[in-house]
Backbone as JSON, one array per atom type, in Angstrom:
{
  "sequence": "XXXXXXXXXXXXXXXXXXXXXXXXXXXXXXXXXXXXXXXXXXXXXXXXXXXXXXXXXXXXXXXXXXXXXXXXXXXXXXXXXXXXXXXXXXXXXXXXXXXXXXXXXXXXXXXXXXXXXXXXXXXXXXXXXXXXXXXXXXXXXXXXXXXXXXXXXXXXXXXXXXXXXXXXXXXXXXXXXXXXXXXXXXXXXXXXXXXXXXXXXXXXXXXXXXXXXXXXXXXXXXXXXXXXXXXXXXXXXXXXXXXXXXXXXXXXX",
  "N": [[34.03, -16.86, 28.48], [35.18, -14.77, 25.59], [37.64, -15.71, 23.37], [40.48, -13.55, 22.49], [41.82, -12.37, 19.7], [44.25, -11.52, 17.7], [44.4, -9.39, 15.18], [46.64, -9.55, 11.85], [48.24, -8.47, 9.6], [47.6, -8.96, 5.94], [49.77, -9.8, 3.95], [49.52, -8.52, 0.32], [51.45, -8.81, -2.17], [52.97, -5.5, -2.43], [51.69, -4.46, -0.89], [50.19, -4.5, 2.55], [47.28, -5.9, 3.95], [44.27, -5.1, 6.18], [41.92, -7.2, 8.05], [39.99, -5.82, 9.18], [39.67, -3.82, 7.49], [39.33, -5.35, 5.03], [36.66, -6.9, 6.02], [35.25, -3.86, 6.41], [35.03, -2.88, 3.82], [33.68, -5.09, 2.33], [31.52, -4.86, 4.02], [30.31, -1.81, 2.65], [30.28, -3.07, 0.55], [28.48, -4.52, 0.11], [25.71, -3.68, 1.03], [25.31, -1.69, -0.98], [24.91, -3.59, -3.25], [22.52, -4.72, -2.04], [21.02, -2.76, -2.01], [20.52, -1.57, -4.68], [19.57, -3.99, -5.27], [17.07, -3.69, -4.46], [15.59, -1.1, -4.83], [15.83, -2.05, -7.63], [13.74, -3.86, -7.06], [11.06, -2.28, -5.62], [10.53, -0.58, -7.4], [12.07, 1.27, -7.86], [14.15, 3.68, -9.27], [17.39, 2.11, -10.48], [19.85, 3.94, -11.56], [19.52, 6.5, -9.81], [19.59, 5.69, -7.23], [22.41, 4.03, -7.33], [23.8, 6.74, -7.12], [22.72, 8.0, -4.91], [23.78, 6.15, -3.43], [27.06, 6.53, -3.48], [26.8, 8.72, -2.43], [25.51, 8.98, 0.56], [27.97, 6.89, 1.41], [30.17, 8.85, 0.13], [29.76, 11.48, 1.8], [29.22, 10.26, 4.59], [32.13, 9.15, 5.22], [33.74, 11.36, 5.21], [32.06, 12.96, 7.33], [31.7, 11.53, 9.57], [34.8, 11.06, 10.33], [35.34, 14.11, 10.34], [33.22, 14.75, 12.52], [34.3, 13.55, 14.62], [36.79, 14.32, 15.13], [35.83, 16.8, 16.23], [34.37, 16.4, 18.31], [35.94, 14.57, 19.95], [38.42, 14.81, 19.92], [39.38, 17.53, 19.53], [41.97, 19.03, 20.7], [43.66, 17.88, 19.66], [43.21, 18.89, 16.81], [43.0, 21.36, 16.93], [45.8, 21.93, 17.03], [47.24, 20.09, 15.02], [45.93, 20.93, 11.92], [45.47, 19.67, 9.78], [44.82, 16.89, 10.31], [42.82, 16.9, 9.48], [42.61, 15.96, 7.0], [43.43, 13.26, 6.93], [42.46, 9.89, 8.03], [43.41, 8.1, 8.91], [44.9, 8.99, 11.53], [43.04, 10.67, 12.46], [40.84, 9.14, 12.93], [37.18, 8.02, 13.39], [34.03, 8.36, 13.72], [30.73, 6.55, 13.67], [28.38, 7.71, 14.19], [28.57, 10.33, 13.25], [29.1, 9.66, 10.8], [26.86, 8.36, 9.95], [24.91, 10.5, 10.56], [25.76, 12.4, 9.01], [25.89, 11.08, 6.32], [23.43, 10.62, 5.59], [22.4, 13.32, 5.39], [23.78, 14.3, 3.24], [22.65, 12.28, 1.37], [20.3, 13.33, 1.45], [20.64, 15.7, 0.38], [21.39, 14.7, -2.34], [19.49, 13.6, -3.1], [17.62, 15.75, -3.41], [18.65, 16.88, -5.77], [18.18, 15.77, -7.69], [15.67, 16.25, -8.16], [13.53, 14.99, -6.73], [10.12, 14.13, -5.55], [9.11, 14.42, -2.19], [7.54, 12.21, -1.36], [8.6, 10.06, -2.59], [11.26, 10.33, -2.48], [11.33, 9.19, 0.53], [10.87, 7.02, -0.28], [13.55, 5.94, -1.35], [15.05, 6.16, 0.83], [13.99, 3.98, 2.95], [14.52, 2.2, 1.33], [16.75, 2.28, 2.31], [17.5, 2.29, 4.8], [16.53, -0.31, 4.65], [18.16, -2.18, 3.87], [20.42, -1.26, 5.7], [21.36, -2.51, 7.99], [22.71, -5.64, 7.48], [24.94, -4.33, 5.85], [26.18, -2.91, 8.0], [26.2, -4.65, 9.98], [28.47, -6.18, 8.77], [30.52, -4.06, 8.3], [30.88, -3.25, 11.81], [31.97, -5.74, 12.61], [34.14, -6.08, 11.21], [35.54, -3.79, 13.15], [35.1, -5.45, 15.59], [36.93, -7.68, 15.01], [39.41, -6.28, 15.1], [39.56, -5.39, 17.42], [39.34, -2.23, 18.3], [37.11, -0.86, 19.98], [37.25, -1.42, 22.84], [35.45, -2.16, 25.83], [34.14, -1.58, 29.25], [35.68, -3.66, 31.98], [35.11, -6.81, 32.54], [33.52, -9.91, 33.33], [31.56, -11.73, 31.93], [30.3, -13.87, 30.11], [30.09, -12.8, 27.57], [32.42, -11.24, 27.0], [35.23, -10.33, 25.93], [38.58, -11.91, 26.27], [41.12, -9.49, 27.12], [44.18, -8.45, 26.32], [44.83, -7.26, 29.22], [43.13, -8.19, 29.78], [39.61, -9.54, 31.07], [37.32, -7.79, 28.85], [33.97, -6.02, 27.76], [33.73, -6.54, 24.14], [33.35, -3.48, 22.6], [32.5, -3.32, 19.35], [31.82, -5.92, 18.86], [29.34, -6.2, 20.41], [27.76, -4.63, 19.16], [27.62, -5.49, 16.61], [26.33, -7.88, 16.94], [23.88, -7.34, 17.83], [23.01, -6.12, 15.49], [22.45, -9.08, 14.34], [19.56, -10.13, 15.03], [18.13, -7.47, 14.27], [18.31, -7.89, 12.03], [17.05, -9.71, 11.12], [14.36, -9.51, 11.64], [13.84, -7.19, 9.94], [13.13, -8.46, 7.72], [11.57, -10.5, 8.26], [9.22, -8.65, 8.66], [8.79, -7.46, 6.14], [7.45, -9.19, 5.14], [4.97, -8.1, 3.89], [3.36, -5.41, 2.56], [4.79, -1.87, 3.54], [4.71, 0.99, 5.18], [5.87, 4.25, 3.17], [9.1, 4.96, 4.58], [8.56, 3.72, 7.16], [10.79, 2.09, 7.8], [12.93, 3.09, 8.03], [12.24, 4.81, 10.27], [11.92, 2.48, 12.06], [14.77, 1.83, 12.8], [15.78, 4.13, 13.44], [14.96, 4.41, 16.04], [15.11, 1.83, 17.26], [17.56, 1.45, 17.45], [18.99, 4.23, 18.33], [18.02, 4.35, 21.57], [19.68, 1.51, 21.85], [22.26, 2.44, 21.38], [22.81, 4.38, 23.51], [22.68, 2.3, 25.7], [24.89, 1.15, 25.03], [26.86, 3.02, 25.41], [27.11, 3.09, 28.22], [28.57, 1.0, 28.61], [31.06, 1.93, 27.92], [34.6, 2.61, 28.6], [34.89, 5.07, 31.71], [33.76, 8.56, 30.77], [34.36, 11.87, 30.59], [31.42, 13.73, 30.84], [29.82, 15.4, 28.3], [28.11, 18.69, 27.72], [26.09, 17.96, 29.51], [25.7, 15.79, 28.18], [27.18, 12.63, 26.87], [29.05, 12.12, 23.75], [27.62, 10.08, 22.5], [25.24, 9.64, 23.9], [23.56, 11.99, 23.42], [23.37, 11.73, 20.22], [22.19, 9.28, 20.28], [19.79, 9.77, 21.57], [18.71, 11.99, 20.02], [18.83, 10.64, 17.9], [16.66, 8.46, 18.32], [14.46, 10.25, 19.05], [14.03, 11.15, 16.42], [13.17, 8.97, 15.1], [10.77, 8.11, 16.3], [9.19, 10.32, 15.33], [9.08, 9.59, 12.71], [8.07, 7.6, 12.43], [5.23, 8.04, 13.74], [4.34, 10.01, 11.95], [4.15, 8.26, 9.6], [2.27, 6.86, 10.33], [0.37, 8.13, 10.03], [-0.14, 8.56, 7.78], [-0.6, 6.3, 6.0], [-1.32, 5.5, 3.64], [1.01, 5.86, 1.81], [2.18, 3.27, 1.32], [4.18, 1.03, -0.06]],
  "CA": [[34.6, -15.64, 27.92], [35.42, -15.17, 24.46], [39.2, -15.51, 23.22], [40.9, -12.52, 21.9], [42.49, -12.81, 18.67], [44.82, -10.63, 17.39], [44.5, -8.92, 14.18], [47.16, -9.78, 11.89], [48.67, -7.9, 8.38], [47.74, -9.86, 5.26], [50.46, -9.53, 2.81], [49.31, -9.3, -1.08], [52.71, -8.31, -2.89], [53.88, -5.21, -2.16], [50.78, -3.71, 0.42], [49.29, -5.23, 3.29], [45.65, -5.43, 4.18], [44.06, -6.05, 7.64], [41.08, -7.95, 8.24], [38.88, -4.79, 9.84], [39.78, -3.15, 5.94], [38.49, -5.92, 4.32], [34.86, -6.34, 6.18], [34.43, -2.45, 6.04], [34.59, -2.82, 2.09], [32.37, -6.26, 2.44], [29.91, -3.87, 4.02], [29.67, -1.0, 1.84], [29.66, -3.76, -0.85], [26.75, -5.66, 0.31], [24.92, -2.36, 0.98], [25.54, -1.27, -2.07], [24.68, -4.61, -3.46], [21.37, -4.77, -1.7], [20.26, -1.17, -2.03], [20.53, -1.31, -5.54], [18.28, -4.71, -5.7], [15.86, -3.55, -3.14], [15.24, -0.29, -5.78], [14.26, -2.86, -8.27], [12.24, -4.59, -6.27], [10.76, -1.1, -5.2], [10.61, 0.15, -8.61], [12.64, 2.82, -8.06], [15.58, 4.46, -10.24], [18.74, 2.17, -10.16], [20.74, 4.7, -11.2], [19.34, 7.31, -9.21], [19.77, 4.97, -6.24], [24.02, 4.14, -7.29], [24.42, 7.65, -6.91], [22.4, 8.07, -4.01], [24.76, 5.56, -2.39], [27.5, 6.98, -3.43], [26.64, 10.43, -1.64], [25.97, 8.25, 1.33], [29.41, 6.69, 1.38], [31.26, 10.09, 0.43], [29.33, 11.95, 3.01], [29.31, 9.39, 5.67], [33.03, 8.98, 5.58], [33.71, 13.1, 5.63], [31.34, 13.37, 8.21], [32.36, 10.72, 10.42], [36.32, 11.9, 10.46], [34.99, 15.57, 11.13], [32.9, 14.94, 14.19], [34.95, 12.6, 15.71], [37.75, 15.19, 15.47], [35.05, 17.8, 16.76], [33.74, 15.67, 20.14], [36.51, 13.3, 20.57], [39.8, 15.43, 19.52], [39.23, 18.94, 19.32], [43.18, 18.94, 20.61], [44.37, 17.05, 18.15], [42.46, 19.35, 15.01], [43.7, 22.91, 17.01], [47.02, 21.83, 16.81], [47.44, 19.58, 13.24], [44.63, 20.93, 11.42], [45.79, 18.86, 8.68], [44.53, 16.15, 10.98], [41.23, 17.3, 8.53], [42.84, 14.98, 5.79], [44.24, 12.09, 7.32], [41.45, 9.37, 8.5], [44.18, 7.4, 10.05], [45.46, 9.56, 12.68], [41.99, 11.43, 13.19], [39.71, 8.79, 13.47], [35.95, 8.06, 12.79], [33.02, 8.11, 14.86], [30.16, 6.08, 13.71], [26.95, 8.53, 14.64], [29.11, 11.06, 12.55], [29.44, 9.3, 9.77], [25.27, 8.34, 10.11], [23.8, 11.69, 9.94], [25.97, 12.92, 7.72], [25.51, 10.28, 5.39], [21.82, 11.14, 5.42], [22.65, 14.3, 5.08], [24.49, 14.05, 2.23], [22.1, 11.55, 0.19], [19.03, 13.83, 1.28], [21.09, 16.69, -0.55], [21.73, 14.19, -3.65], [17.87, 13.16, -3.95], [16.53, 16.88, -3.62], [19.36, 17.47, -6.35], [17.61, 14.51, -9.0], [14.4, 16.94, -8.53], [12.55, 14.12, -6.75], [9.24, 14.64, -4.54], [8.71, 13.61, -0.76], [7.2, 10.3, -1.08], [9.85, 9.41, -3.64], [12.69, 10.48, -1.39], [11.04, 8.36, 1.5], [10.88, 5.25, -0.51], [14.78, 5.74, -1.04], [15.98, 6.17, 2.29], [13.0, 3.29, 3.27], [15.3, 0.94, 0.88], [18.41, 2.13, 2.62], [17.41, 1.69, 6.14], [16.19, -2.2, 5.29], [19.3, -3.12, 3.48], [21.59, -1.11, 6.25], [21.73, -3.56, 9.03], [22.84, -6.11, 6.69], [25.79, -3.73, 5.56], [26.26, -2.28, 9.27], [27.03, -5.45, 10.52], [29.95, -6.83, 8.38], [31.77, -3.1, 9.28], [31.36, -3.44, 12.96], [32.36, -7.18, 12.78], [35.64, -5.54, 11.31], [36.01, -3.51, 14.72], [35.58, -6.77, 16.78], [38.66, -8.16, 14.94], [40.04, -4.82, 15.25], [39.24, -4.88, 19.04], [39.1, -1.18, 18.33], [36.23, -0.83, 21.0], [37.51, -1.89, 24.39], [34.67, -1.48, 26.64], [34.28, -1.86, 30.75], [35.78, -4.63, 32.23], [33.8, -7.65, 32.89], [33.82, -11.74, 33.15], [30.78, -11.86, 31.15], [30.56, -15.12, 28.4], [29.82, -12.32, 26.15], [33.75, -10.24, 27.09], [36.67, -11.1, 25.29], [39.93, -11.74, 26.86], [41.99, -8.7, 26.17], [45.57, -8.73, 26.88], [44.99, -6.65, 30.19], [42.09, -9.03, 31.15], [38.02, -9.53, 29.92], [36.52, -6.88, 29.0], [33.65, -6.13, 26.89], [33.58, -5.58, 23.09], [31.52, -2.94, 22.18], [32.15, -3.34, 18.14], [30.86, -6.94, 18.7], [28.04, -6.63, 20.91], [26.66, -3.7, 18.34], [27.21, -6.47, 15.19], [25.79, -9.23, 17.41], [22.45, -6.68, 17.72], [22.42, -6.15, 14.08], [21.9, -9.91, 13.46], [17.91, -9.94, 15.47], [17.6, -6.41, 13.4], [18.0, -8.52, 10.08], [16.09, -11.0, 11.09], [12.8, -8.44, 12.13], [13.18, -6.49, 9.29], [13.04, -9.52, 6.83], [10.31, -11.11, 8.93], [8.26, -7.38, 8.35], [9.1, -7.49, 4.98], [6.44, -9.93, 4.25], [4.06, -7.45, 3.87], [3.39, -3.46, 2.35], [4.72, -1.06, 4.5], [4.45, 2.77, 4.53], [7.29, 4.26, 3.05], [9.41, 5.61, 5.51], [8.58, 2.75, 8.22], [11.84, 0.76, 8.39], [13.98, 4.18, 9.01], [12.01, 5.42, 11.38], [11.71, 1.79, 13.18], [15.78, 1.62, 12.75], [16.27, 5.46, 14.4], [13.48, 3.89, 17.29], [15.84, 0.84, 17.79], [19.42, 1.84, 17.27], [19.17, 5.33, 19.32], [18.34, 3.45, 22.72], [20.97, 0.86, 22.09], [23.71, 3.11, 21.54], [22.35, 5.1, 24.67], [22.57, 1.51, 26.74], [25.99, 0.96, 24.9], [28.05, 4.09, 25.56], [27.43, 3.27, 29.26], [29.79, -0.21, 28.62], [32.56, 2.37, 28.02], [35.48, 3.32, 30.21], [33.92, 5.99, 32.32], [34.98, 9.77, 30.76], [33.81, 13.34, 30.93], [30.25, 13.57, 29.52], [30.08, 16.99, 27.63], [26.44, 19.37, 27.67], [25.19, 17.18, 30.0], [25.47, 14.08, 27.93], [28.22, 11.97, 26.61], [28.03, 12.56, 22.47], [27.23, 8.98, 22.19], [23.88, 9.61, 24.65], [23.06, 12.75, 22.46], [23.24, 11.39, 19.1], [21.11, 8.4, 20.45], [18.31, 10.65, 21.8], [17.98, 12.05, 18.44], [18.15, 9.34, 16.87], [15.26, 8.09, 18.8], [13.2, 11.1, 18.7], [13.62, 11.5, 15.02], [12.38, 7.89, 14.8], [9.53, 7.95, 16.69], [8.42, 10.72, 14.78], [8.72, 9.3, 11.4], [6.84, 6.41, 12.62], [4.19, 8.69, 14.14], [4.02, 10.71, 10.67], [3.93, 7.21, 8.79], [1.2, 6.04, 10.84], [-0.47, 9.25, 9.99], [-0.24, 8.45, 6.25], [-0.51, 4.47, 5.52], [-1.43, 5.24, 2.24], [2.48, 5.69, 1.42], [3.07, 2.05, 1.19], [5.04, 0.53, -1.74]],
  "C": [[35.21, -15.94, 26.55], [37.05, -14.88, 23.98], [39.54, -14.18, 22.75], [42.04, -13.02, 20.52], [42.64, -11.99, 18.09], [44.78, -10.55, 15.84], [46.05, -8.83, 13.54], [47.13, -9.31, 9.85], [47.8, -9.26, 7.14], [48.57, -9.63, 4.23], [50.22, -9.57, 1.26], [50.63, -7.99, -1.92], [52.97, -7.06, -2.28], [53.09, -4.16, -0.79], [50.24, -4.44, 1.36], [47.93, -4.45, 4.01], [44.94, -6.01, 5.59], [42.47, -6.6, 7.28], [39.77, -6.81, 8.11], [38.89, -4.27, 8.43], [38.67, -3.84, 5.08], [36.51, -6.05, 5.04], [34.3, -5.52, 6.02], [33.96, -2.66, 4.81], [33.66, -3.71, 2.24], [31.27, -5.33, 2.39], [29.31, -2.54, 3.36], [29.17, -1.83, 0.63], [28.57, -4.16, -0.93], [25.67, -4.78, 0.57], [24.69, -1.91, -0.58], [24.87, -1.82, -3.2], [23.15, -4.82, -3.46], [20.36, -3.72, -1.88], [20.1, -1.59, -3.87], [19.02, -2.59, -6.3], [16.86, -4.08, -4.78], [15.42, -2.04, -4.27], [14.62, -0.96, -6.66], [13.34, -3.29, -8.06], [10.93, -3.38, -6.33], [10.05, -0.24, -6.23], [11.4, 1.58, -8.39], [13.98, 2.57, -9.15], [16.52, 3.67, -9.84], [19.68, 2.74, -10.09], [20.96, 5.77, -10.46], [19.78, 6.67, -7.48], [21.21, 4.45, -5.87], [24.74, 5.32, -6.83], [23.7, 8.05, -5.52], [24.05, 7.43, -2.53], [26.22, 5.9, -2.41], [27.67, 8.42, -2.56], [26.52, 9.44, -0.42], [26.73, 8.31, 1.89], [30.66, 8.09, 1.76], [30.95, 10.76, 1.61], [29.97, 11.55, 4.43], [31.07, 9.34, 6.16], [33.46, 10.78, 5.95], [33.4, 12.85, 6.93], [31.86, 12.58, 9.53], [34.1, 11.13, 11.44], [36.04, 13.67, 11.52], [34.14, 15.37, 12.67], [33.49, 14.19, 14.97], [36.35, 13.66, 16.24], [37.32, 16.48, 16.66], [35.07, 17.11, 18.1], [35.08, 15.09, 20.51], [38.39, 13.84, 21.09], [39.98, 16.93, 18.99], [40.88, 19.63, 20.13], [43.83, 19.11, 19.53], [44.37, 18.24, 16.57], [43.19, 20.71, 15.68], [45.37, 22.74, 16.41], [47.59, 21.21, 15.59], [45.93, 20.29, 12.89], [45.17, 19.92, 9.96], [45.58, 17.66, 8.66], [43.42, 15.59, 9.85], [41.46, 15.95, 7.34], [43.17, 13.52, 5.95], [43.21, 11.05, 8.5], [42.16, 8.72, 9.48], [44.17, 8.09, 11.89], [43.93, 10.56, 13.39], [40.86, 10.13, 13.26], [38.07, 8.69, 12.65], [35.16, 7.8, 13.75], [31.66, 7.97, 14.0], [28.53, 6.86, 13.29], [26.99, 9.54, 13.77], [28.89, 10.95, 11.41], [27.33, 8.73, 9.0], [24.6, 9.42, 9.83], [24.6, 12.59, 9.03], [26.22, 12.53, 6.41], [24.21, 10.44, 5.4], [21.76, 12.33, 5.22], [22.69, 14.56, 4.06], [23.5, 13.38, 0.99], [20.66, 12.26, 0.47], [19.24, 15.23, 0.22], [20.83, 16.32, -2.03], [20.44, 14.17, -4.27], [17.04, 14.64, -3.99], [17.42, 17.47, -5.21], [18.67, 16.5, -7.98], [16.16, 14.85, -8.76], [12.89, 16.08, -8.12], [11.6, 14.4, -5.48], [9.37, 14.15, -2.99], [8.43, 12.49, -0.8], [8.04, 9.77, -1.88], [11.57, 9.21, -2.96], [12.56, 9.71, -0.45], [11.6, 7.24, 1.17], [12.51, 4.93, -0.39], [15.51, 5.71, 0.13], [15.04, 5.23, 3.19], [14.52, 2.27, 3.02], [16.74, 0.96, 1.29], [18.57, 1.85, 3.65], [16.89, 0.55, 5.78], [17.28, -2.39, 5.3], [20.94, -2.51, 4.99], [22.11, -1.83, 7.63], [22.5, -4.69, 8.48], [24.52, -5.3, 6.57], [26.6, -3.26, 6.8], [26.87, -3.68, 10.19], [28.31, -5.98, 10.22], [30.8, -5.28, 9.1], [31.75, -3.43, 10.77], [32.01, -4.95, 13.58], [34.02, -7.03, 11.9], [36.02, -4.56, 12.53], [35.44, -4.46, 15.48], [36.69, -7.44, 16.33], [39.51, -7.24, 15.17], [40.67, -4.59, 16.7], [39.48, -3.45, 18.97], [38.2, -0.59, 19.63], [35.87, -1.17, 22.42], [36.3, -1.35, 25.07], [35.0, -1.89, 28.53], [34.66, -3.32, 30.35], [35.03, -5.69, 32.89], [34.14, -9.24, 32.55], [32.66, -12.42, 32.7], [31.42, -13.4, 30.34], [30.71, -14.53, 27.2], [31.05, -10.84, 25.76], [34.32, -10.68, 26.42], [38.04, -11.02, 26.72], [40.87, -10.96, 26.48], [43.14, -9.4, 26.72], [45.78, -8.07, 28.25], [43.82, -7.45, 30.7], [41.11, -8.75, 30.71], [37.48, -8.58, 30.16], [35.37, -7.05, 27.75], [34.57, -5.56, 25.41], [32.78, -4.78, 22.0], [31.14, -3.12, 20.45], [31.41, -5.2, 17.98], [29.89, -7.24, 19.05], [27.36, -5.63, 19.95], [26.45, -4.7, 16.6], [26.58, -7.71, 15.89], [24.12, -8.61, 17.44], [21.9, -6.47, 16.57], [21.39, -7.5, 14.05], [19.76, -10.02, 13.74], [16.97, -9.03, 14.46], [17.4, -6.68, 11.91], [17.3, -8.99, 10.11], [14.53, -10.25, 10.77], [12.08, -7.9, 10.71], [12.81, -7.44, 7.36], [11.87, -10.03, 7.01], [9.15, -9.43, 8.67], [8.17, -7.24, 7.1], [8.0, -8.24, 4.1], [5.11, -9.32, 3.35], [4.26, -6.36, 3.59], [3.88, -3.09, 3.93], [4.9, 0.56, 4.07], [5.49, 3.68, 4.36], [7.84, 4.79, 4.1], [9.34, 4.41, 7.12], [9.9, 1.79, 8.76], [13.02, 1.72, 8.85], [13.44, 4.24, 10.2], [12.1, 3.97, 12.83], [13.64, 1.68, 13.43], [16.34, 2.88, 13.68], [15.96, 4.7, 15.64], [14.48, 2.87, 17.9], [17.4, 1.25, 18.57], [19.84, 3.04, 18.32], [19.34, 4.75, 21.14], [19.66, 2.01, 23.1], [22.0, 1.35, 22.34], [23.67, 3.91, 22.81], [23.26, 3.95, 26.01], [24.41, 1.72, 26.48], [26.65, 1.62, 25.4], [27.84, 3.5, 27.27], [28.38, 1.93, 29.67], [31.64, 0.74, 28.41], [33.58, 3.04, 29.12], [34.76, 4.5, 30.6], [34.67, 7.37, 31.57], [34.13, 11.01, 30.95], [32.39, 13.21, 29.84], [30.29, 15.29, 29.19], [28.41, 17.23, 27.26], [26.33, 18.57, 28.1], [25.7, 15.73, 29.99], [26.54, 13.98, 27.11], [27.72, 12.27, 24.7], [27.26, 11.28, 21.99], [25.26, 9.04, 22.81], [23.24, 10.89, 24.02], [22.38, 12.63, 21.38], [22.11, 10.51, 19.42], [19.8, 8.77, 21.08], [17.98, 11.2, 20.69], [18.11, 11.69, 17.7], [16.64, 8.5, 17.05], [14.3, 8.89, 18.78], [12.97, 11.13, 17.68], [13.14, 10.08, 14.39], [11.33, 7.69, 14.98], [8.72, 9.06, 15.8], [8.14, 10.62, 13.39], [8.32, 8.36, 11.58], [5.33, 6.91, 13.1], [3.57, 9.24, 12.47], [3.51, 9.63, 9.59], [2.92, 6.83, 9.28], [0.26, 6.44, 10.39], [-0.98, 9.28, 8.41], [0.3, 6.99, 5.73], [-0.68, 4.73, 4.3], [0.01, 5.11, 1.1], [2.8, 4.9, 1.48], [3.41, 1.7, -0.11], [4.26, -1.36, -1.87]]
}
């Protein structure tokens, strides 16, 4: 079982910064970082591609805050609605912050007047580089321990302070690393734009499906928990942009 190790202020003069702070930034950086070379590579628009990621980012964080308030805390938002402003006390949910960061940067690229296969290639070069980026944040919620999951004497639990349980922000950055590996190892070769989202929806949807069922047990809502929602259409909307890509190979870069 794996130790637990408490997250711990870092003092730089007159603010302190935690650990989980710093990796988030890491990982927009290195996203950010990578997206921007992976455009050259690509030939696409750097700057069309900075601001892309920017919309992203802004989006993603919005979006995130708001549905987590929506599914998770719809309490909380009747009663503060002012909740709306304050990330701290409301929270972020992950899946949230995912499609409405796609959201958001599919708005930006129809807004820079650019065609379908052009828009692909960009959100192609954002699903390689986002595993990569996706892991340093959730490797700030395993120091975080933010993510308590079921209890368990697993090798692969931590020791909380109430006793081993899993943690789900580390077993979802421990799945990234395979997903870097794959899409590096695929990489060797053309692919058709659009192929590394749709294999990333295809992956990621069923994980988070398996995942949510590591969490304390709670009320699933319509049916399904929002975690088992989101990850069904994430998976359908993968499989069918891998179906559609299959359908049109000639879209490789």
């Amino acid at each position: 079982m794996l130790p637990y190790i408490p997250q711990h202020a870092i003092p730089i003069g007159p603010v302190s910064i935690y650990p989980f702070g710093i990796l988030v930034l890491a990982g927009i950086f290195t996203g950010v970082v990578m997206l921007r070379a992976r455009a050259g590579k690509l030939g696409l628009d750097r700057e069309i591609a900075m601001g892309f990621c920017a919309a992203l980012v802004l989006c993603g964080l919005i979006g995130s805050h708001l549905l987590r308030l929506v599914f998770f805390e719809p309490g909380l938002l009747w009663r503060h609605p002012a909740v709306l402003f304050n990330l701290r006390e409301g929270g972020i949910y992950s899946f949230g912050g995912l499609f409405a960061g796609l959201a958001g940067g599919w708005f930006y690229l129809r807004a820079q007047k650019l065609n379908a296969a052009r828009m692909w290639q960009y959100f192609d070069a954002l699903a390689f580089v986002f595993p990569f980026a996706w892991a340093l944040g959730r490797a700030g919620c395993a120091v975080a321990h933010d993510h308590p999951g079921i209890a368990s004497n697993s090798w692969l639990a931590v020791q909380f302070p109430g006793g081993g349980r899993y943690d789900l922000g580390l077993l979802e950055c421990l799945f990234m690393l395979p997903l870097m590996g794959l899409f590096l190892w695929l990489d060797r070769h053309p692919r058709p734009a659009g192929f590394y989202l749709g294999l990333f929806l295809t992956v990621y949807g069923p994980f988070r499906i398996w995942l949510d069922g590591l969490h304390e047990p709670g009320v699933a809502r319509f049916l399904l928990t929002p975690d088992q929602a989101w990850g069904l259409l994430a998976a359908a909307a993968g499989v069918a942009i891998l179906g559609m890509m299959l359908r049109r190979p000639h879209l490789s870069y």
